[in-house]
Each structure stands twice: as C-alpha cells, then as structure tokens.
KEGUVEX-706809 format. One record per residue (C-alpha): residue number from 1; residue in one letter; x, y, z. Coordinates in steps of 0.05 Angstrom, whole numbers, m for minus. Example, Ala and Ser with C-alpha at 12.3 -4.5 7.8 and 13.67 -1.06 7.14 Angstrom:
2
+-----+-----+--------+--------+--------+
|   n | res |   east |  north |     up |
+-----+-----+--------+--------+--------+
|   1 |   A |    246 |    m90 |    156 |
|   2 |   S |    273 |    m21 |    143 |
+-----+-----+--------+--------+--------+
***
This chain:
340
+-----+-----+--------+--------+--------+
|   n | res |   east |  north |     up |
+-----+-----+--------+--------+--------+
|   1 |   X |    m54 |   m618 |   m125 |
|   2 |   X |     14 |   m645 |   m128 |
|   3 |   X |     70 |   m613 |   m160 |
|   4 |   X |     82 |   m610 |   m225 |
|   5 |   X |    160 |   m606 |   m227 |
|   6 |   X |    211 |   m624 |   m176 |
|   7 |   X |    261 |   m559 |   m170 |
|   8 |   X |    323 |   m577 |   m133 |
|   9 |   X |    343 |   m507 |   m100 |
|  10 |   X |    425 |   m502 |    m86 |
|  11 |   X |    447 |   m450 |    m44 |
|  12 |   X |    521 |   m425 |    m53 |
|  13 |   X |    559 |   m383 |     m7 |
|  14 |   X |    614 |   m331 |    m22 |
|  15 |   X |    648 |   m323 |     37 |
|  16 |   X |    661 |   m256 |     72 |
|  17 |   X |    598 |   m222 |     49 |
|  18 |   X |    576 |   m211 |    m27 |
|  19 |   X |    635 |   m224 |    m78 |
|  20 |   X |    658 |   m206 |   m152 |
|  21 |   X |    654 |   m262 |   m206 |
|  22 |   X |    621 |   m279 |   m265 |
|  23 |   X |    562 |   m322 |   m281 |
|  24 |   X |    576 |   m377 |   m330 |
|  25 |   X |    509 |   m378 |   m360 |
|  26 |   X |    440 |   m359 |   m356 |
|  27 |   X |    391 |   m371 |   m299 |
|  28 |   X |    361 |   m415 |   m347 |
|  29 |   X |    396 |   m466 |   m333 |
|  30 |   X |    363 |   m466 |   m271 |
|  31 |   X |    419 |   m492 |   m230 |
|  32 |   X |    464 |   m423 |   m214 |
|  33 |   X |    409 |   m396 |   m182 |
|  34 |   X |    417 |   m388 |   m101 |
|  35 |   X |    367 |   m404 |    m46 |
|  36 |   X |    358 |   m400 |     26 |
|  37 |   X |    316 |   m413 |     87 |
|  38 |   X |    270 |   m353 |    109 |
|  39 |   X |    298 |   m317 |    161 |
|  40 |   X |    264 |   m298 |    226 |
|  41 |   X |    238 |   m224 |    231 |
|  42 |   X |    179 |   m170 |    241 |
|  43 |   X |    131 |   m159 |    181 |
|  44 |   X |    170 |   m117 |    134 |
|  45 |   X |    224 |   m110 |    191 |
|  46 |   X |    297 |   m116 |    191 |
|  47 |   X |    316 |   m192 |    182 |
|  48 |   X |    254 |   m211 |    149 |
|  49 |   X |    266 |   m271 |    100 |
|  50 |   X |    337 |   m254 |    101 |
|  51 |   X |    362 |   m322 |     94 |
|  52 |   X |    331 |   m323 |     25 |
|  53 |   X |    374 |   m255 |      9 |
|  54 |   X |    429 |   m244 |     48 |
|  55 |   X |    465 |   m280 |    101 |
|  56 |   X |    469 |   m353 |    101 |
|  57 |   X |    476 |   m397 |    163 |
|  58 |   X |    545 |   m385 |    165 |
|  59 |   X |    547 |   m316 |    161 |
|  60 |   X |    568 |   m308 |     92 |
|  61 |   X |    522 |   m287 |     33 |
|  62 |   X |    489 |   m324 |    m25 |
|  63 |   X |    492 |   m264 |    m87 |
|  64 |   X |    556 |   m236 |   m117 |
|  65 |   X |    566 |   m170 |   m155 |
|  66 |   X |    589 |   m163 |   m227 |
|  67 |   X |    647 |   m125 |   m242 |
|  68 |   X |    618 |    m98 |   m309 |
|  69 |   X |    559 |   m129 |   m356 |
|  70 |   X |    564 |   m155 |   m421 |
|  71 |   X |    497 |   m160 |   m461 |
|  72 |   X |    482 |   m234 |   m488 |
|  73 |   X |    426 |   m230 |   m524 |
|  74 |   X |    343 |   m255 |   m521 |
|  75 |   X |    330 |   m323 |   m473 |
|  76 |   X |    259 |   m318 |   m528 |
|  77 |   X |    196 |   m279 |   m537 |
|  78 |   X |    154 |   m257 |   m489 |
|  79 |   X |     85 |   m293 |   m505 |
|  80 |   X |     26 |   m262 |   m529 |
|  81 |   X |    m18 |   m263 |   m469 |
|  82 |   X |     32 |   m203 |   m440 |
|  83 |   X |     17 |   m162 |   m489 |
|  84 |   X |     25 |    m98 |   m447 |
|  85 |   X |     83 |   m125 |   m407 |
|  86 |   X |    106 |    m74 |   m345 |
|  87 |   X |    137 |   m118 |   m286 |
|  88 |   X |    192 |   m168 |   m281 |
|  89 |   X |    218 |   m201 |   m223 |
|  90 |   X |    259 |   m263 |   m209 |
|  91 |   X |    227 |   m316 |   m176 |
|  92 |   X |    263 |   m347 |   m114 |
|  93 |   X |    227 |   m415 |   m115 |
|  94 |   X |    231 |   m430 |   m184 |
|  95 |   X |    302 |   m419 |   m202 |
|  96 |   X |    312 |   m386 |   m267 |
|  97 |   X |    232 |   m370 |   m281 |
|  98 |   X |    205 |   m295 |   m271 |
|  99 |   X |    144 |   m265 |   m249 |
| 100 |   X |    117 |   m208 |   m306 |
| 101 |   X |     52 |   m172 |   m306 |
| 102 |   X |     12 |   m135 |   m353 |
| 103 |   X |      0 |    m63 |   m340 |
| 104 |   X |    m72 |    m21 |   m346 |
| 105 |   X |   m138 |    m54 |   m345 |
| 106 |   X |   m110 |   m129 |   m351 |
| 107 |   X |   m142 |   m149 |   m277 |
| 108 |   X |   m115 |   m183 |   m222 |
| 109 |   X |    m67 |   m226 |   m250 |
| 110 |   X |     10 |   m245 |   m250 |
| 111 |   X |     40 |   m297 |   m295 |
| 112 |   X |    103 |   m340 |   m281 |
| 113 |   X |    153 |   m349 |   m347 |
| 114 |   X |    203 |   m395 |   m354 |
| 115 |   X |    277 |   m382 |   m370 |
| 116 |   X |    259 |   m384 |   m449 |
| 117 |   X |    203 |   m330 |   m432 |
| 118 |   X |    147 |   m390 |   m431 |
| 119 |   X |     85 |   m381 |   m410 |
| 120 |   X |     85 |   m437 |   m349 |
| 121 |   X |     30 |   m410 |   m307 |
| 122 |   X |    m25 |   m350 |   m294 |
| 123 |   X |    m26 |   m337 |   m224 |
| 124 |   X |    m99 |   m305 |   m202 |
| 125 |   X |   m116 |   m257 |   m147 |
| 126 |   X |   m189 |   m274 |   m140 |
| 127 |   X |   m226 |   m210 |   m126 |
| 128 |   X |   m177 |   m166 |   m121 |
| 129 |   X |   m204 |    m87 |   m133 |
| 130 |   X |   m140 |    m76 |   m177 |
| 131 |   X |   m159 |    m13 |   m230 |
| 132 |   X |    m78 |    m15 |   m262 |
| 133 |   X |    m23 |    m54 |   m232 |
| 134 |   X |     44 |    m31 |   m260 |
| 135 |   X |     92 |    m76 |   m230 |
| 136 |   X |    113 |   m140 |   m190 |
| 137 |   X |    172 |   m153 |   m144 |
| 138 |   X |    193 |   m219 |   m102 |
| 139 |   X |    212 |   m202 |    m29 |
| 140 |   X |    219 |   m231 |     45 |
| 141 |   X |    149 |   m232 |     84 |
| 142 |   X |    138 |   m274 |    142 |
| 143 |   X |    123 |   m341 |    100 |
| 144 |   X |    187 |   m340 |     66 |
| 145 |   X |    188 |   m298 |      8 |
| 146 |   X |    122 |   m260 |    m37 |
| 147 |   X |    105 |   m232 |    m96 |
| 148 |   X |     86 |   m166 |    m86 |
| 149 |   X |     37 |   m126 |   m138 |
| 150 |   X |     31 |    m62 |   m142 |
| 151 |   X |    m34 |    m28 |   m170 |
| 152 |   X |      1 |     40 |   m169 |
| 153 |   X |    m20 |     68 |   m239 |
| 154 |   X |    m52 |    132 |   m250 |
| 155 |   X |    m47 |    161 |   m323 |
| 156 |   X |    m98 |    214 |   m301 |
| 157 |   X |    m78 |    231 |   m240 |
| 158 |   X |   m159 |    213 |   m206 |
| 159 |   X |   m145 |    155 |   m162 |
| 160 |   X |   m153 |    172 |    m88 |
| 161 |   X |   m123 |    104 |    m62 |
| 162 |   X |    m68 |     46 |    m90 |
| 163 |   X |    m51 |    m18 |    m64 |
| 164 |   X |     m1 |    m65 |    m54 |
| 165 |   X |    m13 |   m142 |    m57 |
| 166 |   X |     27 |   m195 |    m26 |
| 167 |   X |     27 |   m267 |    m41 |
| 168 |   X |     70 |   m320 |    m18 |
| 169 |   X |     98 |   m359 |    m65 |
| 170 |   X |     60 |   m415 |    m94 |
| 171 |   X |     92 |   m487 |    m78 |
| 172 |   X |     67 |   m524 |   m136 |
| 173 |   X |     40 |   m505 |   m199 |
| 174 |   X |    m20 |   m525 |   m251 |
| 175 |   X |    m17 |   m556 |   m305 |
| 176 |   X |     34 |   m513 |   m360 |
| 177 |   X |     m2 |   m450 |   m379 |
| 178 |   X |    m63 |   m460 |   m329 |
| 179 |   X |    m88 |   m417 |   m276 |
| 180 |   X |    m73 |   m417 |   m200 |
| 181 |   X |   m107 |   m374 |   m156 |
| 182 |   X |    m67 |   m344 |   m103 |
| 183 |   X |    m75 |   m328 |    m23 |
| 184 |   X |    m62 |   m247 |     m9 |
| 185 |   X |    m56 |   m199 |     30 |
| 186 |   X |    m87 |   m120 |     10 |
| 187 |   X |    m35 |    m57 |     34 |
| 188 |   X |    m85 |      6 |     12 |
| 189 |   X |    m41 |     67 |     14 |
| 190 |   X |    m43 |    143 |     m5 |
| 191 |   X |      8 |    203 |    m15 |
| 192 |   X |     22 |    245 |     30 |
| 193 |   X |     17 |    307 |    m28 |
| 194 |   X |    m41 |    276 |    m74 |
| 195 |   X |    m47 |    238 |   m128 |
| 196 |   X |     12 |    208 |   m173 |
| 197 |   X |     22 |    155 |   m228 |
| 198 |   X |     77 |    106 |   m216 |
| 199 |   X |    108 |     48 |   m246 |
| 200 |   X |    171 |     24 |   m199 |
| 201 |   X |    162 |    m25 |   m136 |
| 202 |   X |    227 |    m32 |    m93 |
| 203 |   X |    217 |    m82 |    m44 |
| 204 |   X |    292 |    m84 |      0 |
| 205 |   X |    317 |   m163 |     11 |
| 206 |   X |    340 |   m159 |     69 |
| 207 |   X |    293 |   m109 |    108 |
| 208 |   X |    226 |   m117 |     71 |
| 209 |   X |    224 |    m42 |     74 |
| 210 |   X |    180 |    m23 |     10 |
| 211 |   X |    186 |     33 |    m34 |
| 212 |   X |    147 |     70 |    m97 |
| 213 |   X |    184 |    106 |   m142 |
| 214 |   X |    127 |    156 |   m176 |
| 215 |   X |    138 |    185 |   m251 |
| 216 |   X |    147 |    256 |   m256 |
| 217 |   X |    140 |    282 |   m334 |
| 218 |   X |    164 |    348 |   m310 |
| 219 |   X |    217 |    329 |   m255 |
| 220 |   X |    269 |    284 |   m230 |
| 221 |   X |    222 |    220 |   m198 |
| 222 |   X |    213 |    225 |   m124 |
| 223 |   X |    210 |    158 |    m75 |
| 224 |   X |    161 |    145 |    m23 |
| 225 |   X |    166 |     85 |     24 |
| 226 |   X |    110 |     43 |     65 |
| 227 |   X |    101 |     52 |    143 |
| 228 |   X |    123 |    m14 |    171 |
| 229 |   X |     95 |    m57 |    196 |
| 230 |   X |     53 |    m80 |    133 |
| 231 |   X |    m14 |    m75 |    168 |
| 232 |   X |    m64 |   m115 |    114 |
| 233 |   X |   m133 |    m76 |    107 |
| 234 |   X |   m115 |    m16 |    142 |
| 235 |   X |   m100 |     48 |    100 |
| 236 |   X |    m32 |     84 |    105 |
| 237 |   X |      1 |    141 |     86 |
| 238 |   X |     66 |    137 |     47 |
| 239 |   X |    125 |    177 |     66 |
| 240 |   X |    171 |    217 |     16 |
| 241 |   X |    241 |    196 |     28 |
| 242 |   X |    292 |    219 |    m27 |
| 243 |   X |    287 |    251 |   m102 |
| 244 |   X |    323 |    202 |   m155 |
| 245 |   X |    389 |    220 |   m180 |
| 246 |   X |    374 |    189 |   m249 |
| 247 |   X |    368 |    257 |   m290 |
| 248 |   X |    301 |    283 |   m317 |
| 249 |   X |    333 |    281 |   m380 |
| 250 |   X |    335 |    203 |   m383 |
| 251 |   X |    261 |    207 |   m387 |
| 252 |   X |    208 |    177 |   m340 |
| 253 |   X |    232 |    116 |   m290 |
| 254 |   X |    191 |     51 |   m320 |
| 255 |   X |    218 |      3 |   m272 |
| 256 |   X |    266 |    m20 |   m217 |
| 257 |   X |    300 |    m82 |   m182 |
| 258 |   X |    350 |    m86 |   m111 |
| 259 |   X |    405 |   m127 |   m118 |
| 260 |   X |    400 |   m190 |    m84 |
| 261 |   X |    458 |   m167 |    m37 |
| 262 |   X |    415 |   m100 |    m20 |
| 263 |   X |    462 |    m51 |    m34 |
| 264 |   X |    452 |    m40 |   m110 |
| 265 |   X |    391 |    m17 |   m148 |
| 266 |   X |    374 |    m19 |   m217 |
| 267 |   X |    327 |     41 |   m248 |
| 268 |   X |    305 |     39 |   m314 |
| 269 |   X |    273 |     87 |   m365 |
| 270 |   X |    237 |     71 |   m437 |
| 271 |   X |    311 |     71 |   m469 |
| 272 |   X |    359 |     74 |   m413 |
| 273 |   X |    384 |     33 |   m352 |
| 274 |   X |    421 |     54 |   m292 |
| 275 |   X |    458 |     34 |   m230 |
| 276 |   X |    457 |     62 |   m168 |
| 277 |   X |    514 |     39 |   m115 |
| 278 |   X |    496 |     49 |    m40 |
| 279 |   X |    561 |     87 |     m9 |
| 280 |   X |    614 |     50 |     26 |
| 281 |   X |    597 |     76 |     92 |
| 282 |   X |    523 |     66 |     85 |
| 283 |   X |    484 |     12 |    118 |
| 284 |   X |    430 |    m39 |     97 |
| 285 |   X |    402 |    m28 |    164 |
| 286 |   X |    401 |     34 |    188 |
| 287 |   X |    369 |     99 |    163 |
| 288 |   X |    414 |    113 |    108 |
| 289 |   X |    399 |     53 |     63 |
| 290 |   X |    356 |    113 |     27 |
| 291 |   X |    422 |    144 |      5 |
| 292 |   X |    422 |     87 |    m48 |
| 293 |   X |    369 |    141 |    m86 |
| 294 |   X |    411 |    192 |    m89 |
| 295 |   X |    472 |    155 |   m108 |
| 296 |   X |    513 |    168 |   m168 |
| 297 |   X |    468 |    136 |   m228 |
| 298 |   X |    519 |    100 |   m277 |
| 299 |   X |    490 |     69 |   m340 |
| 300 |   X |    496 |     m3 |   m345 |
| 301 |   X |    480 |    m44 |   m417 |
| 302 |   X |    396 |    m51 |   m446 |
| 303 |   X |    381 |    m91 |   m497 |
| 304 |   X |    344 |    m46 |   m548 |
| 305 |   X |    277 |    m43 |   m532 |
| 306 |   X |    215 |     m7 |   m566 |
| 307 |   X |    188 |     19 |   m499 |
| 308 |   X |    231 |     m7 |   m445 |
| 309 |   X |    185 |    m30 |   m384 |
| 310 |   X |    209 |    m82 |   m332 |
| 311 |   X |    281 |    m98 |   m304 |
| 312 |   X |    306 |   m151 |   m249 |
| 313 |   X |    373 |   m169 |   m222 |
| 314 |   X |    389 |   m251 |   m222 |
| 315 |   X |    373 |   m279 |   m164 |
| 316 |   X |    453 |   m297 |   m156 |
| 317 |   X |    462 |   m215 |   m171 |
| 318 |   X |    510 |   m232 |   m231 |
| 319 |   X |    474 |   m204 |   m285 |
| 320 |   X |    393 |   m173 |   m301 |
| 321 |   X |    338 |   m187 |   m341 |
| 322 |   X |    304 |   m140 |   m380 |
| 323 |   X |    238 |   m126 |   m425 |
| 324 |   X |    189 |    m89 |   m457 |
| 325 |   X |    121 |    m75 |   m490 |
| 326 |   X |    108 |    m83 |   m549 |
| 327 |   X |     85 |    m14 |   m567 |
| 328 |   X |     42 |    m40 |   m630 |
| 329 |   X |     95 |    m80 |   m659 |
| 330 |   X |    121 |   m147 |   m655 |
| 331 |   X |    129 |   m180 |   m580 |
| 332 |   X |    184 |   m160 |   m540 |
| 333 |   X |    241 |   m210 |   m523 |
| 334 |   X |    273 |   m219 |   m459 |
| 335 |   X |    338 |   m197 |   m454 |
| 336 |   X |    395 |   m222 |   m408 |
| 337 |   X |    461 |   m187 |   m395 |
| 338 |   X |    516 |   m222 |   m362 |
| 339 |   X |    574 |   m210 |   m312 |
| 340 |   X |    632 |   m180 |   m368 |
+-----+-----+--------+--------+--------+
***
C-alpha cells in the first residue's frame, strides 16, 4: 500500500508560549494547520507526544487562542453513512480532515472526513467487543499521536465494563471511501460507584492524561480520569476527580475537546456550547490541571443544530468544529466558527 495523497505538514511557532490571533480561513485549506514531532514520554505521562501539542523545539508553542469566535457557517454535509453522528476530532496527520464516529450499535468503526465533511476513509477495528462507542478524540501515545474510541455508552445503565481504544494514526490511506483496518490497543475500565452512560472523551495534549465526562439527567455531570499508565488488557478502575461547572440547566454534556494549548476545554450540550478557562495560576502539569472542570463555563457560538453531538478545537486552536445527528431529519452539516 502506498499512499494515496502526499500531505505536506507545516509547523508554525508563536513565540513565548500560545498567542492571540485570528485564523484567516478554514482548516480546509489544509495548510494553517500545525504539526510537530512526537515528543519523548511515559504512556499517558507528562511529555507524551508533546511536540505534536505543545512545545516546539525551540521552546515556543504551535496553537494560538482566539480572542472571541465568530460563526462562519457549514464546510458541507455530513454524509449518510454517519447517520448517528456522536464524535469529532481533528486529525493531526491529515491537516484539515476529522475523525467522527457513529454512536449505539454501529460496530467498531471510525471514519476520517475531509475538510468539506467527505467521506475519505472508514477506519476498522477488527474484532473489537465494542457494544456503543460514543466518541473519538486524537491524542499523544507513545507512537506519535492516536485516535482514541471510547465505547462508554450506557442508555440503560447494565454494562458492567467500558473501554477505551487506541490507535495510532494511520500513515496512508485506501482508496477514497474504502476501508482500512487499524492496529489497537483495549483500556477495559469500570466506576468506582457503578454503572453510568457517557458521551465525552477528554484526552489532555500535553500529558495524555484521559478523562470521561458521564451524563447525569438529574445532576451537574461528574469527571472521572484513567490510572496512568495506560496498561492495555488489564482492567482499571476510574477515579472521580471534579463535578462540571456547566449548569444542569444547560442539559446533558454530549461532547468535549482540549485546546491544543491544554489549558482550554470545550463542553457541549444538545443546544449549547461552553468554555472553560484553566486559572492563571494553574498548571498543565501538576495536580491542578483538574481545576479546568470547575472553571467558570462561558458560552461560546453553535451553529444551530437539531441535536448537538460532537465538538473539536482546530488543531492551530483558532477556532472549533461542530456537529450533530440528524435526529430523523435531514443530515447534519458541519459547522466551523472562526477566531472574531
């Protein structure tokens, strides 16, 4: 197999540490997008894939933070074969393309879209016990950077175990719109208070540390994060480490993305979208990088959406991506909204 498209990926470095400025057009284009070398690091330690994230060889950083967000409108409609769309996440190899999954009984499956939401390939997880993966993330791991699935869905609350599946991302790619199957790794996990039905997988980009955000129809959402080291095969038990500060009242938490420069977090609801700031004298590092959680949420611009499901930052941070399913009606679009 050779591939099938040469990607040229630029990095770009804003000195002194992640900046302010505004985007200039969509990922796309497929030429804003930043990329860097895989850091050195533990398995789901601190420094994991950072290069690909965070600092750059010279110390500086390769994302940049809005100052506001404009919405811009649909990059096209999501196709058909996502017809129960629930995960988004930005790819780091292909600039510009996203990683999307269908939720429920789809199987064990992830598809790649393009920047005009095309189909461009269905990536397979041969044999994979998945019963209802809810969402997909891109993260460090110690090939570079994954795709990590999460089979976290529980609609009736009888599921004594959930998984996590990592993947490294694939170097070359069928033929448009065929299959590839992909090499993985399992992460079985439980709660530490019984069962719960989640949507939201946080994986950090600089620190690999991975988090579950559960849905709660009768409370604020609480987060749980995975022991590390990732330790594939072997059961673990999650630990509860904050209660969201997005209000009950906003409905139940559908989806979630970090910010490329760690310190910013997207949560989303069926109509609503959020921001959550970590505090000025918190650290990506150290134990208080869970503070982001509890952060002051401030709504940030959503395209309207029938039943909002998936959200992901750019992979420069200037701007997010979002979508939906379709709820019975026409396909969703996916949305972009841009640095104001």
């Amino acid at each position: 197999m050779v591939p099938r498209k040469a990607f040229v990926l630029f990095a770009f470095v804003i000195s002194g540490g992640c900046g302010t400025g505004s985007r200039g057009g969509h990922m796309a284009d497929g030429l804003d997008a930043a990329a860097g070398v895989a850091g050195t690091g533990g398995d789901g330690g601190a420094g994991a894939g950072a290069g690909a994230n965070g600092a750059g060889e010279d110390g500086g950083s390769i994302c940049g933070h809005c100052p506001g967000y404009d919405h811009t409108g649909s990059l096209g409609t999501i196709p058909p074969i996502l017809d129960e769309l629930s995960g988004l996440a930005a790819s780091h190899r292909f600039a510009g393309w996203f990683y999307a999954d269908n939720d429920s009984t789809d199987g064990p499956r992830i598809f790649l879209l393009n920047g005009a939401a095309e189909l461009e390939a269905e990536l397979d997880l041969p044999g994979a016990p998945t019963k209802d993966i809810e969402d997909v993330a891109v993260g460090p791991c110690p090939e570079g950077t994954c795709a990590y699935v999460a089979d976290i869905g529980d609609n009736n609350l009888d599921r004594d175990d959930y998984a996590i599946y990592r993947a490294p991302e694939p170097a070359v790619l069928p033929v448009t719109g065929g299959k590839l199957p992909l090499t993985y790794e399992r992460f079985p996990f439980t709660y530490p208070d019984g069962a719960h039905d989640a949507e939201t997988l946080l994986v950090h980009p600089q620190t690999g540390r991975v988090f579950v955000v559960v849905k709660d129809p009768d409370a604020p959402s609480r987060v749980y994060e995975m022991p590390t080291p990732l330790v594939k095969d072997q059961p673990a038990q999650l630990g509860l480490v904050a209660t969201l500060s997005v209000p009950k009242s906003a409905d139940m938490v559908t989806a979630g993305s970090f910010h490329p420069c760690g310190d910013r977090l997207l949560i989303r609801t069926r109509r609503h979208l959020f921001e959550l700031s970590l505090p000025s004298s918190g650290s990506l590092l150290a134990g208080d990088l869970v503070s982001i959680f509890t952060a002051p949420p401030v709504e940030v611009p959503v395209a309207k959406e029938v039943q909002g499901e998936a959200v992901t930052y750019a992979l420069d941070g200037l701007g997010y991506y979002t979508s939906g399913e379709s709820a019975g009606g026409p396909q969703p679009e996916l949305s972009s909204v841009d640095c104001r």
